[in-house]
C-alpha positions as CSV (number, residue, x, y, z in Angstrom):
1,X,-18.0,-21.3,-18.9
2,X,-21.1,-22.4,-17.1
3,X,-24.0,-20.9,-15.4
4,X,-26.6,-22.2,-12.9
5,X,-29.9,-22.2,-13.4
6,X,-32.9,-23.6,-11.2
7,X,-36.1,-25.7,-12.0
8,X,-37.4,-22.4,-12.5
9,X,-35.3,-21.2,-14.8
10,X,-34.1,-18.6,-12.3
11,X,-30.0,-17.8,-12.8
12,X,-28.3,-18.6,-9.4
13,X,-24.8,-18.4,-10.6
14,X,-23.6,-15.8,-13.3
15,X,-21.3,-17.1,-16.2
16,X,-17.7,-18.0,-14.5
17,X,-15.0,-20.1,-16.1
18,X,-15.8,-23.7,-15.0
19,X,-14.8,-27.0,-15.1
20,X,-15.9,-30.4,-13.1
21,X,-13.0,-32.5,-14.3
22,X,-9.4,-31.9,-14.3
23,X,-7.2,-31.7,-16.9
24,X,-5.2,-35.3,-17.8
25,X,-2.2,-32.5,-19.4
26,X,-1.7,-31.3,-15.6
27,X,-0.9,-34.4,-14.7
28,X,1.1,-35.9,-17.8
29,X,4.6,-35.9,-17.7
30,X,6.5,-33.2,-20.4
31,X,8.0,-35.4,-23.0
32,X,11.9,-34.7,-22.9
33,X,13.1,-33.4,-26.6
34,X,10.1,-31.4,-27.2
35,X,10.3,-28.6,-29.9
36,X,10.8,-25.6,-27.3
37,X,7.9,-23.4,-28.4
38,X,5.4,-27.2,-27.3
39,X,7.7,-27.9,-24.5
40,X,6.7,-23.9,-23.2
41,X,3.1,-24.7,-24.3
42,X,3.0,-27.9,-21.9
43,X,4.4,-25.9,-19.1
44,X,2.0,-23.2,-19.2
45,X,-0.8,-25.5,-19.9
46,X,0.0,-27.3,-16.7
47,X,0.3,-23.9,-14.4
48,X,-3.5,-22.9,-15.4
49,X,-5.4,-23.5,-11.9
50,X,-8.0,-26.3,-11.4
51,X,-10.6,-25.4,-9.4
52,X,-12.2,-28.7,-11.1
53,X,-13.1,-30.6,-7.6
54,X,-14.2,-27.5,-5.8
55,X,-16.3,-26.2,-8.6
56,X,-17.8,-30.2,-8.3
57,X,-18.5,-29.9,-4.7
58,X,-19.9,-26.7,-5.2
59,X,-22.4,-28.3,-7.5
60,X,-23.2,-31.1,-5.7
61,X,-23.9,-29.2,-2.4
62,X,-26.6,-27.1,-4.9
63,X,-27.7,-30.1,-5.4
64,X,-28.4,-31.4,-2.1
65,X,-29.9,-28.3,-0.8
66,X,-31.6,-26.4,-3.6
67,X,-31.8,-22.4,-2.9
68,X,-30.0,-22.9,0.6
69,X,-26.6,-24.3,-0.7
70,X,-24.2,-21.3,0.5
71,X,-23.2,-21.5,-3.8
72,X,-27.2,-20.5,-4.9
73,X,-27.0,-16.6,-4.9
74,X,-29.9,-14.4,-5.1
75,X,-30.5,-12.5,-8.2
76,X,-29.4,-9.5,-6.6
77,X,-25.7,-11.3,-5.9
78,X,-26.4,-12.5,-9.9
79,X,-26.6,-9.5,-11.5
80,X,-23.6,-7.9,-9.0
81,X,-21.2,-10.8,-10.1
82,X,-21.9,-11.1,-13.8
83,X,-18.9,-9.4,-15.2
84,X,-20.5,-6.0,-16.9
85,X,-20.8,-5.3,-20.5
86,X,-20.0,-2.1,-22.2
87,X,-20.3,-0.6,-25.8
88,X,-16.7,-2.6,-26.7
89,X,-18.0,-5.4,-25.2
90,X,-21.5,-5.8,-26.5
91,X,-20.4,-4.6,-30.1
92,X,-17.5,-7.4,-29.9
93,X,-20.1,-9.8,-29.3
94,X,-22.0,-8.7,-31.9
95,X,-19.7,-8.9,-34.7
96,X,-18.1,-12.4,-33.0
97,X,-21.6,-13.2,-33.4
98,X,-22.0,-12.3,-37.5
99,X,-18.6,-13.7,-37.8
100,X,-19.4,-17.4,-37.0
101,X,-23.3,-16.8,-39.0
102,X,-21.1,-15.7,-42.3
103,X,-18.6,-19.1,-41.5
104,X,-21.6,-21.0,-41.5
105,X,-23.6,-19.9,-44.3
106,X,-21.0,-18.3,-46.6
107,X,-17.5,-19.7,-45.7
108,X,-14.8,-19.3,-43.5
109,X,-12.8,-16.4,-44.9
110,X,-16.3,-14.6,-44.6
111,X,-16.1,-14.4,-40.8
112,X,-12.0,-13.0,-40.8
113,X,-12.6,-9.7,-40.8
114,X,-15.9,-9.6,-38.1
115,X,-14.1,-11.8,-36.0
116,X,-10.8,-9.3,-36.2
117,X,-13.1,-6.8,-35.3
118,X,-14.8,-8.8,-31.7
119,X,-10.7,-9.4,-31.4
120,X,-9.7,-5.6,-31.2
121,X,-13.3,-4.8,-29.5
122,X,-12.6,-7.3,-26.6
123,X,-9.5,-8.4,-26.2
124,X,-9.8,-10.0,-23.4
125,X,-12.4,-12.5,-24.4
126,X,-9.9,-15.8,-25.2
127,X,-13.7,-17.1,-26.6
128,X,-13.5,-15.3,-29.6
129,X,-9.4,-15.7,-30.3
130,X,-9.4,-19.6,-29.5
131,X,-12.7,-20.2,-31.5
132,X,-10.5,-17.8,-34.3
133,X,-7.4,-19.4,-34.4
134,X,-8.7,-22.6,-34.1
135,X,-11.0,-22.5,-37.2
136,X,-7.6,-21.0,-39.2
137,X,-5.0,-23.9,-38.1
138,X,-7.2,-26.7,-38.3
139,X,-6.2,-28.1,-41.5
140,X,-9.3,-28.8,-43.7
141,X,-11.1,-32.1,-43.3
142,X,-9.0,-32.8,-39.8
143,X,-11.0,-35.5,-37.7
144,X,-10.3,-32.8,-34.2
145,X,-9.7,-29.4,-33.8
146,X,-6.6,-28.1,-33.5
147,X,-6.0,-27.0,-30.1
148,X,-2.0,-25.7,-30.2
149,X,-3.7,-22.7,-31.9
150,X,-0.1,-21.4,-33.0
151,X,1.1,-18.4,-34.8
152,X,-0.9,-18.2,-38.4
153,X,-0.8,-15.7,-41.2
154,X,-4.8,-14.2,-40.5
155,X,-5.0,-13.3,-36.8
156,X,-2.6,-11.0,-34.6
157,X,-2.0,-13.2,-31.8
158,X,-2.1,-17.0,-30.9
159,X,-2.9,-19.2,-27.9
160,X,0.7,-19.5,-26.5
161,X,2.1,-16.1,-26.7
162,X,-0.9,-14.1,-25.8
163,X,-0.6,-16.8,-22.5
164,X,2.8,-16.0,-21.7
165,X,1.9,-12.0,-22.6
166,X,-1.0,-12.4,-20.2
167,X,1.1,-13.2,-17.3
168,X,1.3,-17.2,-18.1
169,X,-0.8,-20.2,-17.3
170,X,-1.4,-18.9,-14.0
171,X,-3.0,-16.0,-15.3
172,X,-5.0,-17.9,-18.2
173,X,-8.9,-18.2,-16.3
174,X,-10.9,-15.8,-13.7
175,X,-11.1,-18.1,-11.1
176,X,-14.9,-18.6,-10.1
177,X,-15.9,-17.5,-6.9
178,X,-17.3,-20.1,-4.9
């Protein structure tokens, strides 16, 4: 996710999913002999859309020309693209937000049930699943996270099949509208 904002700390781009570099896993080759459940998870992975050089261009033009790049929106076209919050939505937040202070300051098993709660609230925000699943197949003291996110005993719900439920890869990201 990103969000533009000028020198003078006006928004000129509401929070859109975002990305200036694309992927090296669209353009890796899928290893023959793969377990099928991470030969389906390359596939998908690989179907997501990069708008990674547009989104660039975009950025640079803003750039270049300040408030008259054709991307700088006024705070009117803000506040009608930013994608609209309601009770579920703000409460979600809210106990995604308790969630992670309990991880932090009491432990991990502290956040499970807010964090369920922001799931069922919103469950359309793959923020609060991936950061979720992440923190529960991770295996303690791991050097990276673990991103394959699979199926675990704590959350409904993992990265793959709420993909493929979600219409696929192709469906994974709002595209921004540049």
């Amino acid at each position: 996710m990103a969000v533009w904002i000028d020198e003078t700390g006006v928004l000129v781009r509401p929070a859109e999913s975002a990305s200036i570099e694309r992927s090296p896993l669209r353009d890796m080759e899928v290893p023959p002999g793969l377990p099928e459940r991470m030969d389906t998870m390359f596939r998908e992975v690989k179907k997501i859309p990069d708008h990674a050089e547009a989104y660039r261009a975009a950025i640079v033009d803003w750039a270049h020309h300040g408030a008259a790049s054709r991307f700088a929106l006024t705070p009117d076209e803000v506040v009608e693209r930013s994608q609209p919050r309601g009770d579920h939505e703000a409460r979600a937040a809210a106990c995604f937000e308790l969630g992670d202070h309990l991880r932090r300051t009491v432990g991990p098993d502290a956040a499970v049930p807010w964090w369920r709660e922001a799931h069922r609230l919103h469950p359309a925000n793959w923020t609060y699943k991936r950061q979720a699943w992440t923190l529960v197949t991770t295996p303690e003291g791991a050097e990276e996270n673990d991103l394959v996110q699979g199926p675990n005993d704590v959350y409904e719900g993992n990265w793959l099949d709420d993909v493929l439920a979600g219409g696929g890869g192709e469906a994974y990201t709002v595209e921004p509208q540049l």
